[in-house]
C-alpha positions in Angstrom: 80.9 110.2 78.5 81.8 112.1 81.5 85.0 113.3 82.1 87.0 115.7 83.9 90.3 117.4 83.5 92.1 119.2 86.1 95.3 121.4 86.0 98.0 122.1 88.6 101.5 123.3 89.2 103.9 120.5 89.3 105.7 122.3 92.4 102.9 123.3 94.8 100.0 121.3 93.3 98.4 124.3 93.3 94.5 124.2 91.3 94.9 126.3 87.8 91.9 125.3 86.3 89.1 122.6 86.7 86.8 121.4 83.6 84.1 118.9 82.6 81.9 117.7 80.3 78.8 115.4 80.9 76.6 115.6 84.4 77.7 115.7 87.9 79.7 118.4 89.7 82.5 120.1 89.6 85.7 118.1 91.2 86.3 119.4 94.9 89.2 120.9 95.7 90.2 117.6 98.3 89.7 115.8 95.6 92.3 117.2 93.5 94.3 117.2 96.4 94.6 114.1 97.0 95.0 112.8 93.5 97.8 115.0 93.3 98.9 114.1 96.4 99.7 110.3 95.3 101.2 111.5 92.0 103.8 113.5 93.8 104.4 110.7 96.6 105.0 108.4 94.1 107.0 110.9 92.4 109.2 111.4 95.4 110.3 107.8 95.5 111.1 107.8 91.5 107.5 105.9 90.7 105.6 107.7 87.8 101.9 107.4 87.8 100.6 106.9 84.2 96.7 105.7 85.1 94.6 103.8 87.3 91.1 102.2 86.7 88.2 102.1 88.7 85.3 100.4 88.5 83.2 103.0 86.7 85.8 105.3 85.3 90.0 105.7 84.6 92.4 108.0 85.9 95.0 109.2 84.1 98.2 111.6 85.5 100.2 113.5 82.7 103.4 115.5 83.9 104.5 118.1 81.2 107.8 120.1 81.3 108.1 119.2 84.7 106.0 122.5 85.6 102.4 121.0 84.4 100.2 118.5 85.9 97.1 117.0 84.1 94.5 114.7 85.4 91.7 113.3 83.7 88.9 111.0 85.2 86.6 110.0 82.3 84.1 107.2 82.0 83.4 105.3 78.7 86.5 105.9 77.1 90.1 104.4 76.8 93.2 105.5 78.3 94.9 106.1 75.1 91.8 108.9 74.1 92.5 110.0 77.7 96.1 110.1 77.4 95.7 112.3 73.5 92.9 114.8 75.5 95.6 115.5 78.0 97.9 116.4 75.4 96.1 118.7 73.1 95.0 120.5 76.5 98.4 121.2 77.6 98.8 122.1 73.8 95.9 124.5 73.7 97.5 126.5 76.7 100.7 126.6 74.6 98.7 127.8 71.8 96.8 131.0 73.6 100.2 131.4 76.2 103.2 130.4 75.3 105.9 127.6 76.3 108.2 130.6 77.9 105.2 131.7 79.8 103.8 128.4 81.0 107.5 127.4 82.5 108.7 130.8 83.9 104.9 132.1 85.0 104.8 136.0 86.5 102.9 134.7 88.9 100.7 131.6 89.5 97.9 134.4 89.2 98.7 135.9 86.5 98.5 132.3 85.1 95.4 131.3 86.2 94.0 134.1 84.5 95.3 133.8 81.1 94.9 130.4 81.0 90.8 131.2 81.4 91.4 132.4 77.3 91.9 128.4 76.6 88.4 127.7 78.5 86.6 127.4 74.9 88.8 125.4 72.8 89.3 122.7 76.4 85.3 122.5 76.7 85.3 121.6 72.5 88.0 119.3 72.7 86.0 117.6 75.4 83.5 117.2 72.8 85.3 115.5 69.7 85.8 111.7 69.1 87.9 111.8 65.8 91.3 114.0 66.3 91.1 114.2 62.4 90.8 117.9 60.8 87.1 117.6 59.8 86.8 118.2 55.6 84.0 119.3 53.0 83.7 117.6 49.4 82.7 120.4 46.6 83.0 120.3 43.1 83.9 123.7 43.0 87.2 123.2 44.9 89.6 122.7 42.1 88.4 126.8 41.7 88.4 127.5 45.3 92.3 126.2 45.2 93.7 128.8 43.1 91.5 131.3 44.4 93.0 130.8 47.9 96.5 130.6 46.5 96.4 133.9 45.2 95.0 135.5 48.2 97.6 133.9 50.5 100.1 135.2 48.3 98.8 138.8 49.0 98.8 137.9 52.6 102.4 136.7 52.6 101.8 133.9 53.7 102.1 130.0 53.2 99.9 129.1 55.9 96.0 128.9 54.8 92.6 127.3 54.6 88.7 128.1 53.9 86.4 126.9 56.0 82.5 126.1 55.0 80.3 125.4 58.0 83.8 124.5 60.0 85.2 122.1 57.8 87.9 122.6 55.3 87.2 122.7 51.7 90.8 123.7 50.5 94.1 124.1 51.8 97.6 124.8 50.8 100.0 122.4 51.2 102.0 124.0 53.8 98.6 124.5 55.7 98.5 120.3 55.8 102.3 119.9 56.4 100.9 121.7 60.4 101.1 119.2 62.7 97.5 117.5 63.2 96.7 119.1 66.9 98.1 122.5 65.7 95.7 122.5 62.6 93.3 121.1 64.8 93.6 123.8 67.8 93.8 126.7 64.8 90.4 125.7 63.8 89.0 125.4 67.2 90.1 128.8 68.3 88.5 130.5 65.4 84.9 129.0 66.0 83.2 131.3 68.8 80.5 133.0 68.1 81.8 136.6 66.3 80.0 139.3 64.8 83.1 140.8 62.8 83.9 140.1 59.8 87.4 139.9 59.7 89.5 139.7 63.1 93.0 138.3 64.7 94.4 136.5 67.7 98.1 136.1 68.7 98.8 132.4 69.3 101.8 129.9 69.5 102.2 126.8 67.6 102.7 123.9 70.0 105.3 122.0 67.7 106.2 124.7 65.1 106.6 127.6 66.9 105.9 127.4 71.0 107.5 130.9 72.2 107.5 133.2 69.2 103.7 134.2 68.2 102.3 134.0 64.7 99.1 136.2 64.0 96.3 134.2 62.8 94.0 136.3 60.7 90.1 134.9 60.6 88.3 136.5 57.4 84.6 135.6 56.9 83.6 136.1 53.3 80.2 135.0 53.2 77.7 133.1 56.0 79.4 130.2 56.6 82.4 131.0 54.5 86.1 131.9 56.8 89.3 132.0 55.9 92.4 131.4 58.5 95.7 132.4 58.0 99.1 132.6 59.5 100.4 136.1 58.8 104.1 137.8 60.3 103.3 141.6 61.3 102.6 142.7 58.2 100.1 143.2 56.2 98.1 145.3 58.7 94.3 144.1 59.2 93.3 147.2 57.2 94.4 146.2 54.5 93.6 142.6 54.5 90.5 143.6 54.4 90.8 145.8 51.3 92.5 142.7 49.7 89.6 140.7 50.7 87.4 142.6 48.6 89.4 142.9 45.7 90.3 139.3 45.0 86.9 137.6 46.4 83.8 140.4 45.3 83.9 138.4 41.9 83.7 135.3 43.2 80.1 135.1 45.4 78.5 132.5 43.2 80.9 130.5 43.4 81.1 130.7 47.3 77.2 130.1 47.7 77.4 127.4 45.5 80.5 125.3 47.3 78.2 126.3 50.5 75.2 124.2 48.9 77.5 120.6 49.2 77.0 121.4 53.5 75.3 119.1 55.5 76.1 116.6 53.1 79.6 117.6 52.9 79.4 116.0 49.1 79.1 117.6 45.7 74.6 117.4 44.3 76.6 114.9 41.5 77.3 112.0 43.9 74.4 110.0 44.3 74.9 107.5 47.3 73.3 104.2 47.4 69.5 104.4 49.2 71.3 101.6 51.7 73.5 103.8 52.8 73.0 106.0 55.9 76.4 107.8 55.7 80.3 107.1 55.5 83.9 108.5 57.4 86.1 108.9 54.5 89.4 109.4 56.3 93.4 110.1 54.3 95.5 108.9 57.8 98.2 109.9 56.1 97.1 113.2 55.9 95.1 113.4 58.9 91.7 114.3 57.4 88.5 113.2 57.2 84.6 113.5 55.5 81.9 112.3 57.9 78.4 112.9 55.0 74.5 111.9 55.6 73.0 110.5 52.9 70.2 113.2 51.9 67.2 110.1 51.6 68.0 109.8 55.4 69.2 113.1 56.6 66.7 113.7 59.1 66.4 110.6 61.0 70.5 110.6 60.7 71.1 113.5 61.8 68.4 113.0 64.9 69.9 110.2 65.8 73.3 110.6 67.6 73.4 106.8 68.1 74.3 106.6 64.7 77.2 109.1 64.6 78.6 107.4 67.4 78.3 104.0 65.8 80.5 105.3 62.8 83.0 106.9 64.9 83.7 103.8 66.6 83.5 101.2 64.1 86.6 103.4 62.8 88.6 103.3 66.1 87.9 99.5 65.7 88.7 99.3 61.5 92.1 101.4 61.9 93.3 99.0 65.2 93.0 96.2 62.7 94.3 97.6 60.1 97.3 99.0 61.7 98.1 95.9 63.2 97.8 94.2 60.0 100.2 96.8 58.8 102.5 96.2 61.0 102.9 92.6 60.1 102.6 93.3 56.6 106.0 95.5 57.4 107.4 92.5 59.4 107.0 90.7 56.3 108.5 92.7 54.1 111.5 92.7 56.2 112.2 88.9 56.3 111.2 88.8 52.5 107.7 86.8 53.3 105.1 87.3 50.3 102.6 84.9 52.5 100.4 87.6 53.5 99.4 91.5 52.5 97.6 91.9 56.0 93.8 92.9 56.2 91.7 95.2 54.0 88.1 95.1 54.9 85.7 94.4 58.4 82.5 94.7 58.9 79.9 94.7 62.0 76.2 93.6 61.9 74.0 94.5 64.0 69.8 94.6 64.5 69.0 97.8 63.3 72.4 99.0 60.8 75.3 97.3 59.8 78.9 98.7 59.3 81.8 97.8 56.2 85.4 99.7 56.3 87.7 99.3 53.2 91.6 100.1 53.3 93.0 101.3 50.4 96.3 103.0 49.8 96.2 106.0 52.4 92.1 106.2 52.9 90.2 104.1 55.3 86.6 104.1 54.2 83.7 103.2 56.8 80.2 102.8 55.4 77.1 102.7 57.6 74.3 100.4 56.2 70.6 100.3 56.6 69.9 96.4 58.6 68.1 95.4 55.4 71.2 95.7 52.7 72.4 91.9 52.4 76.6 91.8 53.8 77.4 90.6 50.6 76.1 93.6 48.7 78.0 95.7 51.1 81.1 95.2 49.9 80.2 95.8 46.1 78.4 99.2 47.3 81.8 100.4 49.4 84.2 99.9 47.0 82.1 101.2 44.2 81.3 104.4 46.3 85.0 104.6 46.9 86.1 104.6 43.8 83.5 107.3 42.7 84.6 109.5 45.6 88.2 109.4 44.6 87.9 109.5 40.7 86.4 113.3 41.0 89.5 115.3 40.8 87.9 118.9 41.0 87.1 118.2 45.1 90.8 118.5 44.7 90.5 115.3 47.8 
């Protein structure tokens, strides 16, 4: 996919930042102009300008506190994914800025260069398929929990998580009642490449908190390892890092170990089928997900982007039709019709792999096969790996 994004005053229309992803250039400045141009003639006659498509890409125009314009051009890709990339950009600039400061700007100057503190966490977002916060299955996390309790209690604080390799392996539960962009965007932010060991950035919460800053406190414990938390003033960084040491220097085993489940993101104990190329476990209640390679084909899976792709998208097309069969199901319920419970499973067969997704209570379970596993057997095979993923309770899931 290729796809730029493009920022501008909603006043002037004047550039604030340009950014892409894929090949080709940068978008010229007449360019911008004049897509800006027809969003604020249409504007001036009371016409809003959601999107337009062209024949080898869609446009789509987002207004934002009537002080923001966004525009994205993308190819291979929907306008709804458009229309959720324009708004965890404008939330990522609320995130390292500030509403106050985004609406009431010094300057447009001054602007442009703190909005350059964003540039990481826009180019990543360009990158991801899934807005889901990305998770890692360890049988050591029923430990891990109470460990991380008790050192967010010395931090003060309710907000928390420990990352392995990125993903989260625990969290407490005010860390999951963050909206999904915020927890999303907090990760993001703390994944450039840093030598120290424990460090802290001042940043807004696009929902929670947009114009008073939070502190957000990144402590690496081991290679790998991180901690994120959402601290008030106190305590100083000084001493976090004394606490740091005191609660976790007992606790290295079991931090190498948890870091042995990556990049299989499962505990050594689950044994997958030798069918089976990977899955996307995913709570959408929650908002969380487990994308794991089976080990017997790690390295042609993980070579393969094709593949990843294929899973990712096979889920954008099992939750459409299971949310829509959810919605009738509701419909149902409402005129007191028992006729039908709405859909549970799909599948998609292909030459080379074949794809089964299972809905049950809040998970959505997509399972990539190998081509040669009979469609009949895939059914047995997903909901018996199912129910051996959620009947460990120690990956505390």
């Amino acid at each position: 996919m290729t796809a730029h994004v493009m920022c501008l005053t909603s006043s002037g229309g004047i550039p604030l930042f340009v950014r892409k992803k894929g090949n080709g250039d940068l978008m010229t400045f007449s360019k911008m102009a004049s897509l800006n141009g027809v969003h604020m003639f249409l504007k001036t006659h009371n016409i809003e300008l959601l999107n337009t498509d062209m024949p080898d890409a869609t446009i789509v125009w987002k207004e934002f506190h009537k002080c923001i314009i966004l525009i994205a051009i993308a190819n291979a890709s929907t306008k709804k994914i458009i229309d959720e990339l324009l708004e965890a950009v404008f939330n990522t600039m609320i995130l390292f800025i500030g509403l106050k400061d985004i609406q009431q700007p010094r300057s447009v100057e001054r602007l442009k260069r703190d909005l350059r503190s964003c540039y990481p966490v826009i180019d990543k977002l360009l990158e991801y398929l899934i807005d889901l916060t990305n998770c890692i299955m360890c049988s050591e996390n029923h430990l891990l929990q109470v460990c991380l309790e008790g050192y967010m209690e010395c931090l003060e604080s309710l907000y928390g998580c420990m990352l392995i390799h990125n993903c989260i392996a625990v969290a407490t539960n005010s860390w999951w009642s963050l909206d999904l962009i915020e927890r999303k965007l907090l990760m993001l932010a703390t994944t450039s490449e840093n030598s120290s060991t424990i460090r802290q950035l001042p940043i807004f919460l696009p929902n929670k908190s947009p114009n008073i800053a939070y502190r957000l406190v990144n402590v690496t414990l081991v290679n790998n390892i991180r901690i994120l938390a959402l601290c008030g003033p106190n305590p100083e960084l000084s001493e976090i890092e004394k606490l740091t040491l005191q609660i976790w220097k007992n606790s290295t085993d079991l931090l190498q170990a948890s870091e042995q489940c990556y990049p299989r993101n499962l505990p050594a104990s689950i044994i997958l089928d030798t069918g089976i190329l990977g899955f996307l476990l995913v709570n959408y209640k929650i908002g969380k997900y487990v994308l794991s390679r089976n080990t017997q084909h790690l390295k042609n899976f993980i070579s393969s982007t094709h593949k990843l792709d294929t899973l990712k998208t096979f889920y954008n097309h099992a939750i459409e039709i299971f949310l829509v069969s959810t919605t009738e199901e509701n419909k149902n319920d409402l005129n007191c019709n028992k006729a039908s419970a709405g859909m549970r499973e799909t599948y998609w067969c292909s030459e080379y792999h074949k794809c089964h997704a299972l809905k049950e209570a809040d998970h959505i379970f997509c399972v990539l096969y190998s081509s040669t596993v009979p469609s009949h057997t895939m059914r047995l095979l997903t909901k018996k790996t199912l129910k051996t993923l959620l009947s460990d309770k120690q990956v505390c899931w």
